[in-house]
N, C-alpha and C positions, 0 to 999 in steps of 0.2 A: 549315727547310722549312715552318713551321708558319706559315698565313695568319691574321691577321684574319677573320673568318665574319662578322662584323659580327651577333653576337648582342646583343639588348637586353639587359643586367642588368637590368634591373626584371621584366623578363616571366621572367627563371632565376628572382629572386627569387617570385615570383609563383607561380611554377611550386611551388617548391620547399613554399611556404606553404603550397600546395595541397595536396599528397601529404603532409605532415606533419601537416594540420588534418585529413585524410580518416582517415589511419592511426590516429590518435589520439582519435578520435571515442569516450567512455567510454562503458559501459555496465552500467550502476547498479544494475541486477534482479538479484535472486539464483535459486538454480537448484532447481527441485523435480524430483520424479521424473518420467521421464520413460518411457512404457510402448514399449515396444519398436511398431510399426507390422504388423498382418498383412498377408499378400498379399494388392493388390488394393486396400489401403484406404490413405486418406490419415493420415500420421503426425499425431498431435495433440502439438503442441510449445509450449513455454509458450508463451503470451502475453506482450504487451510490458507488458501493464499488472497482469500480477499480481506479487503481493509475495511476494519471492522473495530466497532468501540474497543479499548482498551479495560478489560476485568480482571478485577486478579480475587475470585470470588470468595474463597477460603485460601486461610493464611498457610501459606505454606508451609510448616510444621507447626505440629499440634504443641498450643503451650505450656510448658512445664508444668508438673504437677504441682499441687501449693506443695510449701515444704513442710514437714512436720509439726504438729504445733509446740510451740514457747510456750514457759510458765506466765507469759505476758497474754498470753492467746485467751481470748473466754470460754473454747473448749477446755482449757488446763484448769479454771477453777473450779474451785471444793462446790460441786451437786449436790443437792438432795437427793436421796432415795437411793435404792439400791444399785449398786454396781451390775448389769451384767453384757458379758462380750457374748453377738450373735455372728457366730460363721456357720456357710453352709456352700453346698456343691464345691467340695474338697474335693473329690474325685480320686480322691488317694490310689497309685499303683503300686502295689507290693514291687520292690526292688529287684526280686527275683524273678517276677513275669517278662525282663525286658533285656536284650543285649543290645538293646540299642540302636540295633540295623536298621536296614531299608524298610522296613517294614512296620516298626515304629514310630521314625520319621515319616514315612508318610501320613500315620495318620494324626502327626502332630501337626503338622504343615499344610493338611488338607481338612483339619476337622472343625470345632465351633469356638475358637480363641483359647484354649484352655494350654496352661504353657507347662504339657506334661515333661517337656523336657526338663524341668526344671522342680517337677512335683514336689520332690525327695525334699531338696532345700527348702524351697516355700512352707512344707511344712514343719520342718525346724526351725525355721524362723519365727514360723508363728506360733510352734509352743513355746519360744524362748519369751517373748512379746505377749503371751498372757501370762507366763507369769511373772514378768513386770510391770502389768498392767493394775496386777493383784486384784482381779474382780471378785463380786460373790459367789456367781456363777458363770462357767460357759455352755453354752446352747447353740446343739450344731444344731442344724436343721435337712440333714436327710442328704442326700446323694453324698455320703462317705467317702464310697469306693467306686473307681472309673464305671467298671458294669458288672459290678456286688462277684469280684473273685473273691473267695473263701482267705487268699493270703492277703489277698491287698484289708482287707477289715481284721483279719489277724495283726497283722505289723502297724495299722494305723493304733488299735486299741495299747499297744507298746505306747507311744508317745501321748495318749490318753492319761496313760499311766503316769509318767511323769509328769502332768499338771496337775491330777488329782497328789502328786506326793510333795508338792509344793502347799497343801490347804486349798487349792482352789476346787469345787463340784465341778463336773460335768454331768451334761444331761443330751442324749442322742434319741433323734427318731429317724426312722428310716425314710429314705427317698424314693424315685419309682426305678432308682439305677440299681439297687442295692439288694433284691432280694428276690432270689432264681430264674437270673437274667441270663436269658440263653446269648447274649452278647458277650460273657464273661471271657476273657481271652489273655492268651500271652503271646509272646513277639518276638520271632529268633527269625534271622534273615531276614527274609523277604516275606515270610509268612506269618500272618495272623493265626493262633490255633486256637483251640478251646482250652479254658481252664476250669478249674471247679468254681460251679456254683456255690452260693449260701442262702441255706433254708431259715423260713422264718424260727426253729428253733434252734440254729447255730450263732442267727444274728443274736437272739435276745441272750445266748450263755457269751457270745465273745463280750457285748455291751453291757452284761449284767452290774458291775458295778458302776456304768454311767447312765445311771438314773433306774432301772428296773427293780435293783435290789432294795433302793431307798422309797418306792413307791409306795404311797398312801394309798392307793387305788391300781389297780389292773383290770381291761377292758379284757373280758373272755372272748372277745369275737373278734380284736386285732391287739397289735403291739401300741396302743394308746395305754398312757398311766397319767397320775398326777405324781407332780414333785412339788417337792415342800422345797422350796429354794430359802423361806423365812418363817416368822413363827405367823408372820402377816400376808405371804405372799406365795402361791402356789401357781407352780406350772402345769399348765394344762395342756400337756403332750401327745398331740395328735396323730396319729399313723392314717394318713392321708392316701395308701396305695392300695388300690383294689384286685386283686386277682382272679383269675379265672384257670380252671384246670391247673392248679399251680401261677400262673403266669400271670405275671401284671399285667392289666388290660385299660387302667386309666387312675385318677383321682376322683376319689368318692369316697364317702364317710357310709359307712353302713347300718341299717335299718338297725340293727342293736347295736350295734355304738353310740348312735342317739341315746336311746334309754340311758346308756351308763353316762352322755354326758349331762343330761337332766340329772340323774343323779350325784352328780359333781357338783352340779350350780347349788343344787337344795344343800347337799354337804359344805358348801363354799360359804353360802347364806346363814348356814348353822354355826358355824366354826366364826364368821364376821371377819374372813380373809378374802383379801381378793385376789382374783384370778388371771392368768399371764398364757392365754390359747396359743399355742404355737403348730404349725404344719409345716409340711413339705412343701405341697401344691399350694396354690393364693385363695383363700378366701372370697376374692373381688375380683372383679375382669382389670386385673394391670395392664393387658396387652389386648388391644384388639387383634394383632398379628397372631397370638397363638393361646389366645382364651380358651380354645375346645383342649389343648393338650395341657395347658397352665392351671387352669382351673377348677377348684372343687364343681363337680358335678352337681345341680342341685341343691348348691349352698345355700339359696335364701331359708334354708330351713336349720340352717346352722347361725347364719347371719341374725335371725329373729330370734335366737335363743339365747344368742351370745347378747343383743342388744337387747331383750326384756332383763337378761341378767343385770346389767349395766356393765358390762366390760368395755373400756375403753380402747384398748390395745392389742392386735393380732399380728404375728410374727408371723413369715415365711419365706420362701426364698424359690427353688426349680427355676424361674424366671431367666435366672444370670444377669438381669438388668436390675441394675438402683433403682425404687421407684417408692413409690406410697401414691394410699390411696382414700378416703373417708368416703365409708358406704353412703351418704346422704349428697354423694355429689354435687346434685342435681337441683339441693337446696341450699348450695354454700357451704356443707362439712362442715357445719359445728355443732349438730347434735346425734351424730352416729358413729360409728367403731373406724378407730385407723387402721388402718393396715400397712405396716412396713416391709416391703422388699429387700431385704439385704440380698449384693449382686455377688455369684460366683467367686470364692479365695483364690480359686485356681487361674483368671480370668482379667487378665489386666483392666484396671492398676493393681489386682491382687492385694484387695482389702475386705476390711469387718466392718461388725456393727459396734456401737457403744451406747450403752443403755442406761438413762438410771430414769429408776422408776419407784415411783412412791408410792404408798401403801393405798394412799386416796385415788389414785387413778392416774395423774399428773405425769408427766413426763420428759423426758427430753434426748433426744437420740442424734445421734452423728457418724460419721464413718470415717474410718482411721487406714490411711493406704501402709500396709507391710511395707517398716521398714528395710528391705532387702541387702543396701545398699553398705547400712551399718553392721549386719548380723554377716555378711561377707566378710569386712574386714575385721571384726569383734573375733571370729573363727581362721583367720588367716587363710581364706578361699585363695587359689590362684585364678580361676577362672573367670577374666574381662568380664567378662555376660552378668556375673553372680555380682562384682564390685563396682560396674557401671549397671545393674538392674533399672534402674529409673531410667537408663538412655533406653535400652534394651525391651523390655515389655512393651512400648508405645509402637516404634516399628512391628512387632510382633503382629501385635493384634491388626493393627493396620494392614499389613501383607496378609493376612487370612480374610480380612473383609475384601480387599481388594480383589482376590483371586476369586471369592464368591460373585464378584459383581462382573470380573472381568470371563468368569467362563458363562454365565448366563447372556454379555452381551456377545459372545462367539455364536451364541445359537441363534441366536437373532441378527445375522448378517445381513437378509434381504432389508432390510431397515437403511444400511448402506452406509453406516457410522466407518469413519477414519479409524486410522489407529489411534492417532494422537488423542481423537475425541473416545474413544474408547477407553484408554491410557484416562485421561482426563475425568471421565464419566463414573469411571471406578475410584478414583484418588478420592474425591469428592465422597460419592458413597460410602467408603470406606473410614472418611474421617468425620461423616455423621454418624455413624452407627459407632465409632468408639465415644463419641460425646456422650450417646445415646445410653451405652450400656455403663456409663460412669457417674449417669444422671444427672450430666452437663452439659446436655444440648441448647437449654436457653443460652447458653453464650455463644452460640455461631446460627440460631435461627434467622438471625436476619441476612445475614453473609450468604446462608445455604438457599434460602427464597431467593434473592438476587442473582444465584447463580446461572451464569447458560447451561452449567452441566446438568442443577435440578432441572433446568426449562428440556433439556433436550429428554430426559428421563419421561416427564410429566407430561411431554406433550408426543414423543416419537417412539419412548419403551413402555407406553402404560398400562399393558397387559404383565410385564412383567412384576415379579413379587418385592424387586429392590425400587421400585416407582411408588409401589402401594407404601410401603415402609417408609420413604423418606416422607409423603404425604403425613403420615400417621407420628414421624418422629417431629413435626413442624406442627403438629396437633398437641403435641405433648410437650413441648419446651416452652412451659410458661415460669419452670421454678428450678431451684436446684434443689434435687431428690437426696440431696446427704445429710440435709439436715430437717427435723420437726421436733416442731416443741408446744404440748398442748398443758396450761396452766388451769 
């Protein structure tokens, strides 16, 4: 399905030189004290031309991603338990909502990492990649389609199709993007317009045979079912988005959805299969930055049901950051329910989950960065971007953090930051928050504490929300988030 765009390689390469010359701009001054600012007055921050320690605080480009794994690799060897791949926030755009223009671009270049210009491929790539992965199951987990267009979940459910004609299940829930989202839009010029919506009963006939049709069970009160993914092992497919007047208005599980999922546990308990709970929204607060919009509303009553059950294991994703979490935090996590965050496909590095999982509870999960690089040349792509992908995604995403951090310090001038330290302020930013969302910040935590740029954030911007967040990503880099394994 995937067309020609008739992109210039020399203007990707261009592009690309651009955002890796901007990133990497050093900065040679070392750092003196610097006096806190009273109310009222302007902060006095070094200067560019005094002589001052020598830091070079983060490495100046972000380091390659590991490479694939080898049959030497202990991700390659023969697991126990069931095979299944978890992707989610595909964000899929129907082909036909876009010509591409200005008006595209911008909200490719201005929005939350997601590398819609490149959607179409990413996702043939990654049905080509499950099904040589050959799992039991796949299990998206909700945000489909960019803001639930009627085509864009029409054309995605097409390549759906071809994995399930390969022997591989799929199994979909919806996300809070996906269903009669009055953002729903297409893109011709310069302008954003409206496109058709999808009603909760358009979604459940386009996904009918990933997962609806094969259900054990159906929730009257939302799009929640169970799948039988084994004769041992059933998914517990949660429709995590609550509406109001039609419109989604947050994540919550609804007073009679409880009922039916009591009635799933007692049916789970009769049957002597266990259970595999998946949602859209998170279970557990992953993020203290955006817990109110991330989070099941009111979960500990989901949480206690799931853990008098004995389930081990809860899937979801919304987040777009790698993460995991075990609801007993606070006593160690070793007698309460994990929770895995699989981060955004769409979402550099633009990866999944990989799951196997045993019938006893047992587990062990990893994440696999789309190979982009090979499925370019496997398809004879001409387009640079598509067959240097691994160069191409890391600038990416970096130039979106950046721009976020650098229009936030514009507004805060009276502060009286330089360019250079502005330039600088955002580089920084911008190359923890990719760590962050790849759930590889433990390896520049200590780099990013020592830095003057965090100092100058944490001590001269700390009203602002990229001050709070880098605080909060220095809270959270104790582990790398790709991989858990509970025996």
């Amino acid at each position: 399905m995937a067309k020609e765009k008739g992109r210039d390689w020399k203007q990707c390469l261009l592009y690309i030189g651009l955002i890796l010359g901007l990133l990497s701009a050093g900065c040679s001054k070392r750092e003196s004290e610097i006096a806190a600012p009273t109310v009222g007055s302007k902060a006095e921050l070094p200067t560019e031309s005094e002589e001052i320690k020598n830091t070079e605080p983060i490495q100046e480009t972000i380091e390659p991603f590991p490479e694939q794994e080898t049959a030497d690799s202990p991700m390659m060897e023969v697991i126990p338990g069931h095979k299944i791949l978890i992707a989610t926030d595909i964000h899929y755009l129907s082909r036909q909502l876009t010509d591409l223009g200005s008006g595209f671009r911008y909200m490719v270049e201005h929005g939350d990492g997601k590398v819609m210009n490149y959607i179409w491929e990413i996702t043939e790539a990654f049905v080509q990649e499950v099904i040589r992965e050959k799992p039991e199951i796949l299990i998206l987990c909700g945000d489909l389609s960019l803001n639930g267009e009627l085509e864009s979940h029409q054309e995605l459910a097409e390549y759906l199709e071809e994995i399930e004609s390969h022997g591989i299940p799929v199994a979909v829930i919806p996300g809070n993007h996906d269903i009669n989202n009055p953002q729903a839009s297409q893109f011709s010029g310069e302008e954003r317009l409206p496109a058709r919506m999808t009603t909760p009963e358009q979604f459940c006939q386009i996904y009918r045979q990933f997962g609806y049709d094969e259900a054990i069970s159906r929730d009257p009160e939302s799009l929640s079912y169970v799948y039988p993914i084994s004769d041992n092992l059933w998914g517990l497919m949660l429709d995590s988005c609550q509406y109001q007047s039609g419109y989604y208005v947050g994540g919550m599980i609804d007073t009679g959805t409880y009922d039916w999922i009591e009635e799933q546990l007692d049916a789970a308990t009769e049957a002597e299969v266990m259970l595999l709970p998946v949602s859209h929204h998170n279970l557990l607060e992953e993020s203290q930055i955006y817990e109110d919009d991330c989070t099941i509303e009111h979960s500990e009553r989901l949480i206690e049901l799931l853990l008098g059950w004995g389930a081990p294991l809860y899937l979801s994703g919304h987040l777009h950051v790698q993460h995991f979490m075990n609801s007993d935090r606070e006593w160690g996590g070793n007698s309460g329910i994990d929770e895995i965050v699989t981060s955004s496909l769409a979402t550099p590095p633009c990866q999944y989950g990989v799951l196997y999982f045993q019938d006893e509870g047992n587990f062990r999960y990893h994440t696999q960065i789309l190979d982009m690089d090979a499925w370019a040349r496997a398809t004879n792509q001409t387009d640079i971007c598509l067959l240097e992908f691994s160069n191409y995604r890391v600038p990416f995403l970096e130039n979106v953090f950046y721009n976020q951090a650098h229009d936030q310090l514009e507004k805060m001038k009276e502060l009286g930051f330089t360019d250079t330290q502005m330039g600088r302020m955002s580089q920084v930013y911008a190359k923890a928050n990719c760590y962050y969302y790849w759930g590889r910040a433990v390896e520049i935590a200590e780099q990013l504490k020592e830095s003057r740029e965090y100092k100058l954030w944490s001590e001269y911007a700390t009203d602002s929300m990229q001050a709070v967040y880098l605080d909060y990503i220095l809270e959270e880099a104790v582990v790398d988030y790709n991989f858990l394994e509970r025996e």
